[in-house]
PyMOL Python script that loads the backbone (N, CA, C, O; Angstrom):
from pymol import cmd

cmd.read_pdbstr("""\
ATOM      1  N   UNK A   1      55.673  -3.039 -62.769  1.00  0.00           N
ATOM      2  CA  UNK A   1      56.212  -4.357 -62.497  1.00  0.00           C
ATOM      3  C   UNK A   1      55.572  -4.886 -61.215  1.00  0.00           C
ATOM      4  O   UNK A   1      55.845  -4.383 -60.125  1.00  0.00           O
ATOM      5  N   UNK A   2      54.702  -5.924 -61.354  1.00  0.00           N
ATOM      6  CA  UNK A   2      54.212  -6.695 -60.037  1.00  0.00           C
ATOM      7  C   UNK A   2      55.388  -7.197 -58.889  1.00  0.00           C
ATOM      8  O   UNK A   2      56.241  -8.002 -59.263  1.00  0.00           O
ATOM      9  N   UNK A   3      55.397  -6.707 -57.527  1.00  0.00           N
ATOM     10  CA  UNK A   3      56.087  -7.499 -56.509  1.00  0.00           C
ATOM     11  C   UNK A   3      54.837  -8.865 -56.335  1.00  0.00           C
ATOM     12  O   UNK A   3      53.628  -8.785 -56.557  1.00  0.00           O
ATOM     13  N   UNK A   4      55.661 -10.117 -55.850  1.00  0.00           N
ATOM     14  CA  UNK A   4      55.546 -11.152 -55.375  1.00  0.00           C
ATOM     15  C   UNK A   4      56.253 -11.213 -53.610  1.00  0.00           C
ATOM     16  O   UNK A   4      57.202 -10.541 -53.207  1.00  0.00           O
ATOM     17  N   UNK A   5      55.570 -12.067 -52.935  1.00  0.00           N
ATOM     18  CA  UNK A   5      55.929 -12.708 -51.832  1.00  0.00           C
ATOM     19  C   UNK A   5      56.581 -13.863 -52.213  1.00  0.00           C
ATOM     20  O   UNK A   5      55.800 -14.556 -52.865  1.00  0.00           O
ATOM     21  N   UNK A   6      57.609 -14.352 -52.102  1.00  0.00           N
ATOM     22  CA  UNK A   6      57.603 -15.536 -52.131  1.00  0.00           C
ATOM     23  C   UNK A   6      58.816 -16.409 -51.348  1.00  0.00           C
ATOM     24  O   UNK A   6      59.672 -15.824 -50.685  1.00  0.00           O
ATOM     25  N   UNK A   7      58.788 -18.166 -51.530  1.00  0.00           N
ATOM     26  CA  UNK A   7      59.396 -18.606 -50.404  1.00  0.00           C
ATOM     27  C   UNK A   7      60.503 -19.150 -51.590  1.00  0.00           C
ATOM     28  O   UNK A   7      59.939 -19.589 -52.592  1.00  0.00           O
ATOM     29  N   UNK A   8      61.911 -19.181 -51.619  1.00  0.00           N
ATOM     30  CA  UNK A   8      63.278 -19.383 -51.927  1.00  0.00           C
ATOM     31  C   UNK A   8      63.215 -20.907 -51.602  1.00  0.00           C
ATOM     32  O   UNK A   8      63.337 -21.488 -50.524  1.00  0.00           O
ATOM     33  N   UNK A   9      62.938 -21.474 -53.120  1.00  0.00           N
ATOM     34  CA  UNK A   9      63.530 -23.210 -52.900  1.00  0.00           C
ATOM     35  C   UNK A   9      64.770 -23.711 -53.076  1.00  0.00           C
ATOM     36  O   UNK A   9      65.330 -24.660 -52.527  1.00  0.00           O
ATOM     37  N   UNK A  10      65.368 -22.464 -54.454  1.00  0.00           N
ATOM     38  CA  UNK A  10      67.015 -22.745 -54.787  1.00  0.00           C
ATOM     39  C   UNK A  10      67.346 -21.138 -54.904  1.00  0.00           C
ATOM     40  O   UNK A  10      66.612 -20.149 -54.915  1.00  0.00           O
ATOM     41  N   UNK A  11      69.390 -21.385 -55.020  1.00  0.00           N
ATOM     42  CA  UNK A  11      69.632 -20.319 -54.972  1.00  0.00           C
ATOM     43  C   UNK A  11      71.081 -20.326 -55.703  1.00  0.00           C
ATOM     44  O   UNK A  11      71.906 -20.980 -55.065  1.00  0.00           O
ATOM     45  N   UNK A  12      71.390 -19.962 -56.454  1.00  0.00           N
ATOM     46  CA  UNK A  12      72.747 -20.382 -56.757  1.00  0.00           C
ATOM     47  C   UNK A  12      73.401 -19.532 -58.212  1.00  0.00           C
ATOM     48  O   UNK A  12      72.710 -18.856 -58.974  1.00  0.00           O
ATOM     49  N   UNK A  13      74.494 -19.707 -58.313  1.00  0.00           N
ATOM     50  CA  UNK A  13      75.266 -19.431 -59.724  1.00  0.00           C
ATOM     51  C   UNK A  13      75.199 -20.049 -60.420  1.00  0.00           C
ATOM     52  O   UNK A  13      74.636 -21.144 -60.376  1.00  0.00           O
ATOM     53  N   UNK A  14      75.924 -19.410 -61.586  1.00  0.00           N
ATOM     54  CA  UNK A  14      76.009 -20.606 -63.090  1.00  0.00           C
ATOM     55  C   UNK A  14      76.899 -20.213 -63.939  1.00  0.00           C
ATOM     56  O   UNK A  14      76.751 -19.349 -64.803  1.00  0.00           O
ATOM     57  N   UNK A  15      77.817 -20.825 -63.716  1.00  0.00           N
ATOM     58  CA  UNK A  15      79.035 -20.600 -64.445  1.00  0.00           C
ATOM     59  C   UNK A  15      79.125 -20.188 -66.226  1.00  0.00           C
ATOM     60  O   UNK A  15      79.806 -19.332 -66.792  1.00  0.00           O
ATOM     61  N   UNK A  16      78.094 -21.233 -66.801  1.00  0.00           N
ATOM     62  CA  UNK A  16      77.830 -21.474 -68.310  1.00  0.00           C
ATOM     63  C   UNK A  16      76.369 -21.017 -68.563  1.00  0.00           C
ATOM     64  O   UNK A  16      75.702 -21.452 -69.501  1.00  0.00           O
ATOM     65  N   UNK A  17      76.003 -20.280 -67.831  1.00  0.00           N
ATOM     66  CA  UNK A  17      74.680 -18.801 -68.800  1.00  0.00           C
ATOM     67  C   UNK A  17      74.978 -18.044 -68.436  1.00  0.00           C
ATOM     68  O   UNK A  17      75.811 -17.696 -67.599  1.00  0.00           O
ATOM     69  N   UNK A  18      73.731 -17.293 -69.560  1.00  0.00           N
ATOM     70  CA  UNK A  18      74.652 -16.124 -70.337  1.00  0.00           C
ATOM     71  C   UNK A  18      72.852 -15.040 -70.029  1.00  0.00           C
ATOM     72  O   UNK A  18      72.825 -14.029 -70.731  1.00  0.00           O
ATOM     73  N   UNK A  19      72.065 -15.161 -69.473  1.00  0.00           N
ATOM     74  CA  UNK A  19      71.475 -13.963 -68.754  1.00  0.00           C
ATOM     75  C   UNK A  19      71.793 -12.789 -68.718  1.00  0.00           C
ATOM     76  O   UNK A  19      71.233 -11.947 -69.422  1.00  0.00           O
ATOM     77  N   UNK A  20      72.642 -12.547 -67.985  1.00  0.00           N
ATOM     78  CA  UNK A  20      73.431 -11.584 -67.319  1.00  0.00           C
ATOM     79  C   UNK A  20      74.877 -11.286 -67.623  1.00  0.00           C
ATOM     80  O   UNK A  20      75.538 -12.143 -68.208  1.00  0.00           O
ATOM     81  N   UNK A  21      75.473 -10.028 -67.237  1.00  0.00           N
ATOM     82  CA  UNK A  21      77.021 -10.371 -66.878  1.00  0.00           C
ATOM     83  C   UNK A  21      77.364 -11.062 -66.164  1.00  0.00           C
ATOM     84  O   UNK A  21      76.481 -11.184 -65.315  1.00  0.00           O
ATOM     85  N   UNK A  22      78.285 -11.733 -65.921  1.00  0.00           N
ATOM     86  CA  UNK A  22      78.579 -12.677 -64.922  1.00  0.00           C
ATOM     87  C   UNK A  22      79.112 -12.017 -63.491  1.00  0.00           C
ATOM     88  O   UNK A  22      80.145 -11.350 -63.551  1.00  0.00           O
ATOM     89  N   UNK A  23      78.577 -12.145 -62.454  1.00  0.00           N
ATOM     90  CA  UNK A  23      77.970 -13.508 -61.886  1.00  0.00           C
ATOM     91  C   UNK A  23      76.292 -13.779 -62.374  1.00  0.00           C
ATOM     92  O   UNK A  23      75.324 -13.175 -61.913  1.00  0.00           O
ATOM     93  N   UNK A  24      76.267 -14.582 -63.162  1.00  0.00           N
ATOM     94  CA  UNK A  24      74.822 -15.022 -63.323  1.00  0.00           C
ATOM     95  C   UNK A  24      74.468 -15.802 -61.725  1.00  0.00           C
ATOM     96  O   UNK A  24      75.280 -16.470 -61.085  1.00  0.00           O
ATOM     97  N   UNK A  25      72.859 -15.462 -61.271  1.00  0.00           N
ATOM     98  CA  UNK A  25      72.448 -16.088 -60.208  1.00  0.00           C
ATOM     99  C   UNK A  25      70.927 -16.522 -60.619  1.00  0.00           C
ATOM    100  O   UNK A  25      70.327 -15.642 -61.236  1.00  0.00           O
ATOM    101  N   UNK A  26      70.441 -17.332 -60.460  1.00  0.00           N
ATOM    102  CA  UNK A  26      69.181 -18.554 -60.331  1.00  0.00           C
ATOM    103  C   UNK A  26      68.520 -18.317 -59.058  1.00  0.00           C
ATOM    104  O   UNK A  26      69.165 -18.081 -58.036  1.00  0.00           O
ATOM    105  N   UNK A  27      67.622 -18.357 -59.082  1.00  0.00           N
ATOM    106  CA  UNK A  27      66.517 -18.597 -57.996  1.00  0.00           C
ATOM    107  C   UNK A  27      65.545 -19.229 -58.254  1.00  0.00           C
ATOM    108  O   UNK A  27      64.962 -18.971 -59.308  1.00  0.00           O
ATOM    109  N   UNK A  28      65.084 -20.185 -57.453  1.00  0.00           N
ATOM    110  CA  UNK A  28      63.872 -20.852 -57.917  1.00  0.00           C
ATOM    111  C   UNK A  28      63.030 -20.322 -56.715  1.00  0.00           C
ATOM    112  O   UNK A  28      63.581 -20.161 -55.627  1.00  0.00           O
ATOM    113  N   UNK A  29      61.796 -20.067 -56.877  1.00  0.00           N
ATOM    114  CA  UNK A  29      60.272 -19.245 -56.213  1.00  0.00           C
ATOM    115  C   UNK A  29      59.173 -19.697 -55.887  1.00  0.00           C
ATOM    116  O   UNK A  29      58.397 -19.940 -56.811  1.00  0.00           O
ATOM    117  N   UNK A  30      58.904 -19.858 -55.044  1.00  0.00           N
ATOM    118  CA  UNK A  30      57.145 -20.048 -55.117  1.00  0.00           C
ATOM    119  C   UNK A  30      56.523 -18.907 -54.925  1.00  0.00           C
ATOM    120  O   UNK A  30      57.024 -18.253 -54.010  1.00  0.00           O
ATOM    121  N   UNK A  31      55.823 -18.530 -55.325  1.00  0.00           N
ATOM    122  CA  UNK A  31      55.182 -17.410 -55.387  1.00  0.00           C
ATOM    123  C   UNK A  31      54.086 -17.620 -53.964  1.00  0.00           C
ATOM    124  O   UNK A  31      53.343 -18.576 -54.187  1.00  0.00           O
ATOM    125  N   UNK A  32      53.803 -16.961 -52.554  1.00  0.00           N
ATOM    126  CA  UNK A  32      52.888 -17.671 -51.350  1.00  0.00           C
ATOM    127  C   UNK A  32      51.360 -17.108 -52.385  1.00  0.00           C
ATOM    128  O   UNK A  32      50.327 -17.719 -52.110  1.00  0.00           O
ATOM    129  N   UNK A  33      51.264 -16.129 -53.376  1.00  0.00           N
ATOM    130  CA  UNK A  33      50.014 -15.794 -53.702  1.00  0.00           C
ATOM    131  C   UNK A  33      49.430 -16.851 -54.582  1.00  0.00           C
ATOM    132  O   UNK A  33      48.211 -16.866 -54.754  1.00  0.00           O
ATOM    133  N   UNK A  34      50.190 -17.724 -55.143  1.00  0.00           N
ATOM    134  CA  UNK A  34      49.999 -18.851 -55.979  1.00  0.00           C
ATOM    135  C   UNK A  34      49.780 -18.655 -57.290  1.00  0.00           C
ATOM    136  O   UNK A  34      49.048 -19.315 -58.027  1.00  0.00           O
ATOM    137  N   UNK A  35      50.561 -17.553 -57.600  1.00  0.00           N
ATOM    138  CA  UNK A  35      50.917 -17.314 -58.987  1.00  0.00           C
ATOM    139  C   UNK A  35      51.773 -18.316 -60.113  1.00  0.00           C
ATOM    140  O   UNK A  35      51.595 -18.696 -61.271  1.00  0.00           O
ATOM    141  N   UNK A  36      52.498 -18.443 -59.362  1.00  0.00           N
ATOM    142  CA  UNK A  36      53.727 -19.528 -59.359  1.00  0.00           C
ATOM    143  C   UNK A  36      54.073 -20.553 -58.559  1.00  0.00           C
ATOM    144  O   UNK A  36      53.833 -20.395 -57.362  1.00  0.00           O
ATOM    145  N   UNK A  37      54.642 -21.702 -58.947  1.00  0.00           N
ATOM    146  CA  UNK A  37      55.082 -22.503 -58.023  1.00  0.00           C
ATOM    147  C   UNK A  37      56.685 -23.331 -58.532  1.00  0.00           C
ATOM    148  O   UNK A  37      56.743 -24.192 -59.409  1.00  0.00           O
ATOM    149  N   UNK A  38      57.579 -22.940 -57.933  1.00  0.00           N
ATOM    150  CA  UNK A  38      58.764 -23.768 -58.581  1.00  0.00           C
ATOM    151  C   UNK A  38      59.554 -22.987 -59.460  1.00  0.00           C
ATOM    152  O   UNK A  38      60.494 -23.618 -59.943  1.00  0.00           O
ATOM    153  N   UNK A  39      59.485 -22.143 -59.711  1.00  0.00           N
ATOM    154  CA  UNK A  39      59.722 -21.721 -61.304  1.00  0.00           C
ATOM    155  C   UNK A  39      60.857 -20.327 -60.914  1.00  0.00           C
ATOM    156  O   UNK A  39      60.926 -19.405 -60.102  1.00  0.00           O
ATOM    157  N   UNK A  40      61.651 -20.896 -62.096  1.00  0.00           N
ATOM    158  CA  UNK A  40      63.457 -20.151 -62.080  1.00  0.00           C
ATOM    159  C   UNK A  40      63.133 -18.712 -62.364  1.00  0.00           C
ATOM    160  O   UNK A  40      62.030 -18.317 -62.744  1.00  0.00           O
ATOM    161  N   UNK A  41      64.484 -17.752 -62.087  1.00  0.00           N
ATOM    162  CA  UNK A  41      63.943 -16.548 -61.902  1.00  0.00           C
ATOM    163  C   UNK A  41      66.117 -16.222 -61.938  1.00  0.00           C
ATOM    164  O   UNK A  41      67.075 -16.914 -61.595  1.00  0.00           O
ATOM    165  N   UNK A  42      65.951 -14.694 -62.604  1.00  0.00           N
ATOM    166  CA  UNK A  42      67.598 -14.450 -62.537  1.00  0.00           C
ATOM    167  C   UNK A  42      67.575 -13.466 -62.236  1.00  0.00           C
ATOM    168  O   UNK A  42      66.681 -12.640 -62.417  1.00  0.00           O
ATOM    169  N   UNK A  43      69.313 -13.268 -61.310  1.00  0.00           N
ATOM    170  CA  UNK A  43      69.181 -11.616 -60.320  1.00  0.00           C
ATOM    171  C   UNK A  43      69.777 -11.179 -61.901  1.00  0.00           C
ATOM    172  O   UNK A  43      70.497 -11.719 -62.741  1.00  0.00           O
ATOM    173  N   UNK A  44      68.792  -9.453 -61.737  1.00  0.00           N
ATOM    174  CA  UNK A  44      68.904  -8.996 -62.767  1.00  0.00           C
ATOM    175  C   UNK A  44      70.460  -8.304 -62.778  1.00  0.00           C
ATOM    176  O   UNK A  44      71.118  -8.328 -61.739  1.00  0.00           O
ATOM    177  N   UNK A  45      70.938  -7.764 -63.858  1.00  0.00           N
ATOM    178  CA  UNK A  45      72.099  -6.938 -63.823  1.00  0.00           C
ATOM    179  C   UNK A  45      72.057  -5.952 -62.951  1.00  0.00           C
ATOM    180  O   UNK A  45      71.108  -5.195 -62.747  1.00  0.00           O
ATOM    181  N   UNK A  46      73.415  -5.963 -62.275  1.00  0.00           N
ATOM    182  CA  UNK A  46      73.871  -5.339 -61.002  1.00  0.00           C
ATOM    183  C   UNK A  46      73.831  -5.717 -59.467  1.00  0.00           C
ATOM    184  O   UNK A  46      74.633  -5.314 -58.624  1.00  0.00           O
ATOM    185  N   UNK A  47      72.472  -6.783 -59.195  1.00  0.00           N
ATOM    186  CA  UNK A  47      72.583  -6.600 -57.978  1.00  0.00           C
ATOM    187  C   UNK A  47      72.525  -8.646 -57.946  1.00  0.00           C
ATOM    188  O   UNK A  47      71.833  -9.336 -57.196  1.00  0.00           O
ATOM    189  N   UNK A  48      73.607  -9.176 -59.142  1.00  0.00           N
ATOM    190  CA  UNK A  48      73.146 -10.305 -58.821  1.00  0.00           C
ATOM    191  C   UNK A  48      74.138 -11.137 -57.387  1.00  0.00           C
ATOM    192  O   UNK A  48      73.941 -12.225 -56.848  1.00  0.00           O
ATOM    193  N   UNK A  49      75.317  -9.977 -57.096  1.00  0.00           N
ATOM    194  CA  UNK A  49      75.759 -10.296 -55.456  1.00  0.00           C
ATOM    195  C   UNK A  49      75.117 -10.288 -54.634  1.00  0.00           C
ATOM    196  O   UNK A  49      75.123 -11.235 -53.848  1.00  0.00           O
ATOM    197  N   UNK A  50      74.347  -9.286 -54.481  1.00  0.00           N
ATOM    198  CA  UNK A  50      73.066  -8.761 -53.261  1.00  0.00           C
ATOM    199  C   UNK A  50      72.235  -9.616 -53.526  1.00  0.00           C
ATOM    200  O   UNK A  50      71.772  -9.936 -52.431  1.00  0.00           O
ATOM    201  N   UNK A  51      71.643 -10.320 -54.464  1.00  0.00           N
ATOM    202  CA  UNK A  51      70.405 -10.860 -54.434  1.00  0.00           C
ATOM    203  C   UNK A  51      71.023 -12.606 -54.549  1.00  0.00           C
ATOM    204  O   UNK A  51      70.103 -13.362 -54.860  1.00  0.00           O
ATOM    205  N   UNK A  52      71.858 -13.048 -54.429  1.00  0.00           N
ATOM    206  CA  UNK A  52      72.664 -14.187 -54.135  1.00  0.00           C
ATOM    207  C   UNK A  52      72.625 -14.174 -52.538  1.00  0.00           C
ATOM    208  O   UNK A  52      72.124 -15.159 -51.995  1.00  0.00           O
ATOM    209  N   UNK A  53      73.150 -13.059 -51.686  1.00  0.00           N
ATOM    210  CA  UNK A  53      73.490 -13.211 -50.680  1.00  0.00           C
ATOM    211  C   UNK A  53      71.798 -13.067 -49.348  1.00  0.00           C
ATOM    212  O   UNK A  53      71.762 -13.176 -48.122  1.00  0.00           O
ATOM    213  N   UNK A  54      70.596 -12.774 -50.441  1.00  0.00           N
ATOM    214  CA  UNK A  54      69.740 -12.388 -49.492  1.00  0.00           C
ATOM    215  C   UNK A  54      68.916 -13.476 -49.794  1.00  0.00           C
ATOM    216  O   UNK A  54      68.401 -14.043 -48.830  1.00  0.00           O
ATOM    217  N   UNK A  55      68.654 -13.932 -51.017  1.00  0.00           N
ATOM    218  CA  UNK A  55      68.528 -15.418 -51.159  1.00  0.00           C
ATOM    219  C   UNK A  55      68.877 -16.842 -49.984  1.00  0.00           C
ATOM    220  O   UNK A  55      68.054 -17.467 -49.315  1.00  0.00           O
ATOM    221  N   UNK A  56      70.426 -17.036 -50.059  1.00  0.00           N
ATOM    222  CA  UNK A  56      70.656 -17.516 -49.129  1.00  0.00           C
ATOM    223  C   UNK A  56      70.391 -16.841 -47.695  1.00  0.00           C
ATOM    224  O   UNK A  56      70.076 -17.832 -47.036  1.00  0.00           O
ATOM    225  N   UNK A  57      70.339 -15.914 -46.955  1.00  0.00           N
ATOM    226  CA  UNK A  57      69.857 -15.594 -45.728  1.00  0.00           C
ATOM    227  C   UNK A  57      68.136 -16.514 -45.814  1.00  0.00           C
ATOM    228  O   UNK A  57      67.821 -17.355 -44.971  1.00  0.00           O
ATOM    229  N   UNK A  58      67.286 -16.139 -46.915  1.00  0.00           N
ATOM    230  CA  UNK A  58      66.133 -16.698 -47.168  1.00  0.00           C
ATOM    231  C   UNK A  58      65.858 -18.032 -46.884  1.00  0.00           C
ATOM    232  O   UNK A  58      64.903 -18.225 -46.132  1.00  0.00           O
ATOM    233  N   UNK A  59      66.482 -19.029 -47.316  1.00  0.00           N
ATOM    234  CA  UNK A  59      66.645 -20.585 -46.804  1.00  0.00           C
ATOM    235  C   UNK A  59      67.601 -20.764 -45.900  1.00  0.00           C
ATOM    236  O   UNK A  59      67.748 -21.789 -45.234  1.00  0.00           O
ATOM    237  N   UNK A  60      68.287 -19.766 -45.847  1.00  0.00           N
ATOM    238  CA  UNK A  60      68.969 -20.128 -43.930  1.00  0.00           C
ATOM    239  C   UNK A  60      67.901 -20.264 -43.136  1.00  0.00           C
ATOM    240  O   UNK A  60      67.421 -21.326 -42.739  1.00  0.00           O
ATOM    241  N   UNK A  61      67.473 -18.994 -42.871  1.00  0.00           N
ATOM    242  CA  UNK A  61      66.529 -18.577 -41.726  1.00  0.00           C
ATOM    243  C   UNK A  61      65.139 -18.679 -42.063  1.00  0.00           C
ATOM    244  O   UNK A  61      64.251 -18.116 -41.422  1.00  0.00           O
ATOM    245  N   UNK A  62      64.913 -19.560 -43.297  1.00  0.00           N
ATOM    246  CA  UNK A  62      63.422 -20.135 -43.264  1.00  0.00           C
ATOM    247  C   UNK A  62      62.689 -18.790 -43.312  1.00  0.00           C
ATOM    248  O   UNK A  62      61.985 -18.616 -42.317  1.00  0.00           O
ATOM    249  N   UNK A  63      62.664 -17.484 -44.487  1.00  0.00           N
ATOM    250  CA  UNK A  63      62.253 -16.317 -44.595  1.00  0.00           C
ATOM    251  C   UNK A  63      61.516 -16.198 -45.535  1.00  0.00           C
ATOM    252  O   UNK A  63      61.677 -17.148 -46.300  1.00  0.00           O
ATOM    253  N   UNK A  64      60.713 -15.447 -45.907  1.00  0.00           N
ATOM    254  CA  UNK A  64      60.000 -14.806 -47.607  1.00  0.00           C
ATOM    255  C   UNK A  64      60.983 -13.846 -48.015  1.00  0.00           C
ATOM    256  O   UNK A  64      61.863 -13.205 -47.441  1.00  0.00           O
ATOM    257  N   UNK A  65      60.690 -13.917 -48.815  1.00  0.00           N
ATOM    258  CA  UNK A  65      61.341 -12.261 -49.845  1.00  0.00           C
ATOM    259  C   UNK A  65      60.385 -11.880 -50.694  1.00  0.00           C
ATOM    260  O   UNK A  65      59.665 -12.788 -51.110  1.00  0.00           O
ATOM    261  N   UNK A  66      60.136 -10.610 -51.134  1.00  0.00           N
ATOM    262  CA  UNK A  66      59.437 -10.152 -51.451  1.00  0.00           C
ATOM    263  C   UNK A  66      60.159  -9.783 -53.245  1.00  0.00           C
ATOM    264  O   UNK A  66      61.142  -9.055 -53.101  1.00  0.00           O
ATOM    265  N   UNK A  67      60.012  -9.964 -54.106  1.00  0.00           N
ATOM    266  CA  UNK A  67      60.568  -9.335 -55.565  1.00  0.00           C
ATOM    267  C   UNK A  67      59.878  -8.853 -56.545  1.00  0.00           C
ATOM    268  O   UNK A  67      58.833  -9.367 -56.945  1.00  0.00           O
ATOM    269  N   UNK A  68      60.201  -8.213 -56.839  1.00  0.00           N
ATOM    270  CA  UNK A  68      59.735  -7.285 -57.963  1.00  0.00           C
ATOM    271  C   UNK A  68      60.183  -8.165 -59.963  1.00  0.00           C
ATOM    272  O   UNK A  68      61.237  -8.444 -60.534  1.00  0.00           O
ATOM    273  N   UNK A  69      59.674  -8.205 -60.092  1.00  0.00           N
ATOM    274  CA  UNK A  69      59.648  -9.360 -61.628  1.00  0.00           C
ATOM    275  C   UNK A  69      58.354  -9.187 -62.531  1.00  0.00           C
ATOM    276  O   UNK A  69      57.186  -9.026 -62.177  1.00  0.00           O
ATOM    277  N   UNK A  70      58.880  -9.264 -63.748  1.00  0.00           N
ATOM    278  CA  UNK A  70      57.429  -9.672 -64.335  1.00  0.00           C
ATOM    279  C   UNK A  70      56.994 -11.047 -64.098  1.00  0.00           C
ATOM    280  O   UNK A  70      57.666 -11.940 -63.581  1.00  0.00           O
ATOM    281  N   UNK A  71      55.708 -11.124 -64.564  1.00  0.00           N
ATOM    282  CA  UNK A  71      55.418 -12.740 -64.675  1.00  0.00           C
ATOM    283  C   UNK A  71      56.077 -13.548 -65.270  1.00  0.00           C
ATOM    284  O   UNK A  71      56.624 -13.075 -66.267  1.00  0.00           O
ATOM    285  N   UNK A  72      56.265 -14.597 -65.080  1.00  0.00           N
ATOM    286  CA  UNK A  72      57.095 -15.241 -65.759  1.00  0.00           C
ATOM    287  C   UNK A  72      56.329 -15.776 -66.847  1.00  0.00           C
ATOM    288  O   UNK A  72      55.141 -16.095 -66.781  1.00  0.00           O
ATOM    289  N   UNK A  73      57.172 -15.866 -67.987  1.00  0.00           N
ATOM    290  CA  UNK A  73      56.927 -16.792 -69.742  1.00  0.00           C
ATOM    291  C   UNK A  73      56.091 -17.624 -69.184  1.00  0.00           C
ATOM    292  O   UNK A  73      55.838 -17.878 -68.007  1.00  0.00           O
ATOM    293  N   UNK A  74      55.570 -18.140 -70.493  1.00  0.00           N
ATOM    294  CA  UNK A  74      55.040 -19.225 -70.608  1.00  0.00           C
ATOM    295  C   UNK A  74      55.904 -20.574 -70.792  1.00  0.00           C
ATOM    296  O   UNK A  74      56.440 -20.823 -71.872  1.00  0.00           O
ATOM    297  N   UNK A  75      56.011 -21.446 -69.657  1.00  0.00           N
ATOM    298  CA  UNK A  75      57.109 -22.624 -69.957  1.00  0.00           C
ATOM    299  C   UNK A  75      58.199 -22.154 -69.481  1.00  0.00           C
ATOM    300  O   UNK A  75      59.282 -22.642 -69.804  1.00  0.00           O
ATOM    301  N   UNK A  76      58.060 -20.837 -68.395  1.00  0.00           N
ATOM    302  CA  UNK A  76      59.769 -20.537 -67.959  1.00  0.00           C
ATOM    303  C   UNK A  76      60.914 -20.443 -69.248  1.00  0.00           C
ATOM    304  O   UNK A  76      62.117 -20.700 -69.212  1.00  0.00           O
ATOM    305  N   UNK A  77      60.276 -20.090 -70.114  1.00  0.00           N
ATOM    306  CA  UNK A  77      61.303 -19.708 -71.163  1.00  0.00           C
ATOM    307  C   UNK A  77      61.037 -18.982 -71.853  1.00  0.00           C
ATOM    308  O   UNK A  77      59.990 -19.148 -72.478  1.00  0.00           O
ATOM    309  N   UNK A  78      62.052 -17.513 -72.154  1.00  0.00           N
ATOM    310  CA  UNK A  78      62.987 -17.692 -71.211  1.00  0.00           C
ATOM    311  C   UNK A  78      62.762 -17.360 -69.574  1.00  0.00           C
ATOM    312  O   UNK A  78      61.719 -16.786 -69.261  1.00  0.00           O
ATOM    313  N   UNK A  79      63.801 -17.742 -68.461  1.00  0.00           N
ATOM    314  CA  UNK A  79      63.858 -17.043 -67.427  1.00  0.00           C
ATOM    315  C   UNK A  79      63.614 -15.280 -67.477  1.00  0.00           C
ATOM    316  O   UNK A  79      63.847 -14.513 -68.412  1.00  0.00           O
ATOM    317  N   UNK A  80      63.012 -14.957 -65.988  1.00  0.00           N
ATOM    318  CA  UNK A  80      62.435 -14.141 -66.360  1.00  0.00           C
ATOM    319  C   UNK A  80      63.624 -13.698 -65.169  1.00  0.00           C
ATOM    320  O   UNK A  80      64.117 -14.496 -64.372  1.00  0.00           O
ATOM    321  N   UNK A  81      63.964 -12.175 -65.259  1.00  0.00           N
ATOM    322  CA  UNK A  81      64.845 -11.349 -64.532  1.00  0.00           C
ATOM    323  C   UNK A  81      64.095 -10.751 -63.171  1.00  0.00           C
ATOM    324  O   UNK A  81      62.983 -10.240 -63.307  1.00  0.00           O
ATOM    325  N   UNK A  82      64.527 -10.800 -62.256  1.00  0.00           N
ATOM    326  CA  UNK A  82      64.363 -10.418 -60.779  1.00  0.00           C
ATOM    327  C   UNK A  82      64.858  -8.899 -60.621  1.00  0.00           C
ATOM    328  O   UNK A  82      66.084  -8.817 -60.697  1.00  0.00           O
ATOM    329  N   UNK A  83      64.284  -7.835 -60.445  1.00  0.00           N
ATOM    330  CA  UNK A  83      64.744  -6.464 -60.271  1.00  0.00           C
ATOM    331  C   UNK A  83      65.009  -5.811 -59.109  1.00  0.00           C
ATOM    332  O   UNK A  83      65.519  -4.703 -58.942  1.00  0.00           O
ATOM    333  N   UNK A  84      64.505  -6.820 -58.111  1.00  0.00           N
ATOM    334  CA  UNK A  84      64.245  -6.244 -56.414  1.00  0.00           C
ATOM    335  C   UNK A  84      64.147  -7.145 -55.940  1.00  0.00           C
ATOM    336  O   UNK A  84      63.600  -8.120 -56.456  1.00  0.00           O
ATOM    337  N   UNK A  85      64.739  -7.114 -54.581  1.00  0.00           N
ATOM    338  CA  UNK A  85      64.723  -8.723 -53.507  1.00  0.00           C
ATOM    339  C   UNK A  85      64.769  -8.354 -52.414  1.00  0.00           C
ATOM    340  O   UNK A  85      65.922  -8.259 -51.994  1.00  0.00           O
ATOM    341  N   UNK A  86      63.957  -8.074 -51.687  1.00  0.00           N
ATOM    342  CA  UNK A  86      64.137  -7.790 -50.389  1.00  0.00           C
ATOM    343  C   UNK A  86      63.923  -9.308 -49.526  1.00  0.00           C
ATOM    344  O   UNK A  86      63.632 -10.260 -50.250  1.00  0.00           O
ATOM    345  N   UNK A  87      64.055  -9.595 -47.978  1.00  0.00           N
ATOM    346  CA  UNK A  87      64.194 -10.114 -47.154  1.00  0.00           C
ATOM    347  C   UNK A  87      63.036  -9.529 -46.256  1.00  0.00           C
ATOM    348  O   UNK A  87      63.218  -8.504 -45.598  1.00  0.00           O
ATOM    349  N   UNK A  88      61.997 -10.125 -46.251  1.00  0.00           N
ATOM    350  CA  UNK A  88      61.292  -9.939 -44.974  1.00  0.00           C
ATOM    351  C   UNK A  88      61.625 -10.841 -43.707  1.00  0.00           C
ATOM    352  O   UNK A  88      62.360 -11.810 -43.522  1.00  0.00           O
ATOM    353  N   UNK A  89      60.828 -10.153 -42.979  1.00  0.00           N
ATOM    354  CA  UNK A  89      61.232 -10.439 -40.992  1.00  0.00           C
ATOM    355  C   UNK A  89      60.389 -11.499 -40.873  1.00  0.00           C
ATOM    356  O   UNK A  89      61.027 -12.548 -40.784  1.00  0.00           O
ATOM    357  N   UNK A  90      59.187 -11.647 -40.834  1.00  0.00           N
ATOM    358  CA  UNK A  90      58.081 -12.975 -40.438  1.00  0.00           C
ATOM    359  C   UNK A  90      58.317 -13.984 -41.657  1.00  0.00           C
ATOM    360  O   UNK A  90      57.695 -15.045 -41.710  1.00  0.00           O
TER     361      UNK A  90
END
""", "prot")
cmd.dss("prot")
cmd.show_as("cartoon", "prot")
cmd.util.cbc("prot")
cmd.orient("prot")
């Protein structure tokens, strides 16, 4: 599974998909390697609290995160699942 760098444009829940168990969580990505730009992404099953809460630290403090994902579909559909999220320092 390829890690990405990337910079956190959105971050949020979703009451009405069905991804995941619920809490379903959304992220939208830019990828800084320019793989991607814009494009939705879901915390995978289990850590979609942790990866909600490091997300937001991410556009608090103006951070990268680093995730582990496949590439995403063609056309973002479907969303592609997020397996790892870390928070980098610079």
């Amino acid at each position: 599974m390829p890690w990405y760098k990337c910079t956190v444009n959105e971050v949020g829940p979703a009451i009405d998909a069905t991804d995941t168990p619920a809490p379903v969580i959304y992220l939208n990505l830019t990828d800084q390697g320019a793989s991607f730009t814009n494009t939705w992404f879901y915390a995978g099953s289990g850590g979609q609290t942790q990866m909600l809460a490091v997300g937001i630290a991410a556009v608090n403090g103006n951070k990268s995160v680093e995730v582990a994902a496949d590439a995403p579909n063609a056309g973002n559909s479907p969303f592609t699942a997020i397996s790892r999220m870390y928070l980098l320092k610079g």
